[in-house]
Steps between C-alpha positions, in 0.01 A plus 500: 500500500242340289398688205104584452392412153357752280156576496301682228201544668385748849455414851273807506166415514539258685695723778212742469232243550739406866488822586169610488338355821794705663458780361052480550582412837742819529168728355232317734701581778591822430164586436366329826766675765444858337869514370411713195312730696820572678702562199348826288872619635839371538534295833718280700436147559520623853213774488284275332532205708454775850156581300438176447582347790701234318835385573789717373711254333199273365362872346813588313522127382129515342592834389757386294250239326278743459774706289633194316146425390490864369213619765710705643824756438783415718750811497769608737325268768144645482217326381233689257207409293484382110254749284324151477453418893490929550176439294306225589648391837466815713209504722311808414579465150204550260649238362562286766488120412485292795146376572553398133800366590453335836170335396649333235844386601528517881335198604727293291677250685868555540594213674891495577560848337304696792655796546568633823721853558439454927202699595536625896 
């Protein structure tokens, strides 16, 4: 096997700066299905996609972006909201962000990276 050389310098920033329209894309969507709403407590994939109406598999999938991404806790299977997204991504918040949110981000165009979780 070859050997890499050494390298003195990070891969860091510019890994964050690849990531990002993921993980926006992650938020915008989250924010635009109701997810957080669903997630004040711990739930399966599975009773959040039967609220939803999304597909089971497709759900737990997002879900687990949503937890990478740090949106979300993922433990023992269930799904729950961040302090962060508890705060400001809860319908009925007072502090509630997402005509802030939506007005200033949703409209961007996506292209390829349109997300789709299988709405019935």
């Amino acid at each position: 096997m070859k050997k890499l050389p050494e390298v003195n310098v990070s891969f860091e920033e510019l890994y964050r700066m690849l990531i990002g329209p993921i993980k926006s894309k992650l938020l915008l969507v989250g924010i635009e299905l109701g997810v957080f709403n669903q997630l004040s407590e711990p739930r399966s994939a599975e009773a959040v996609a039967k609220t939803l109406s999304t597909h089971p598999v497709n759900t737990r999938l997002f879900l687990d972006g949503l937890a990478a991404s740090d949106l979300v806790v993922k433990k023992n299977g269930l799904f729950q909201n961040t302090p962060v997204t508890q705060t400001f991504l809860v319908e009925g918040s007072p502090t509630f962000l997402f005509k802030s949110v939506r007005s200033r981000t949703l409209d961007t165009d996506w292209g390829p990276m349109d997300l789709d979780i299988g709405r019935k």
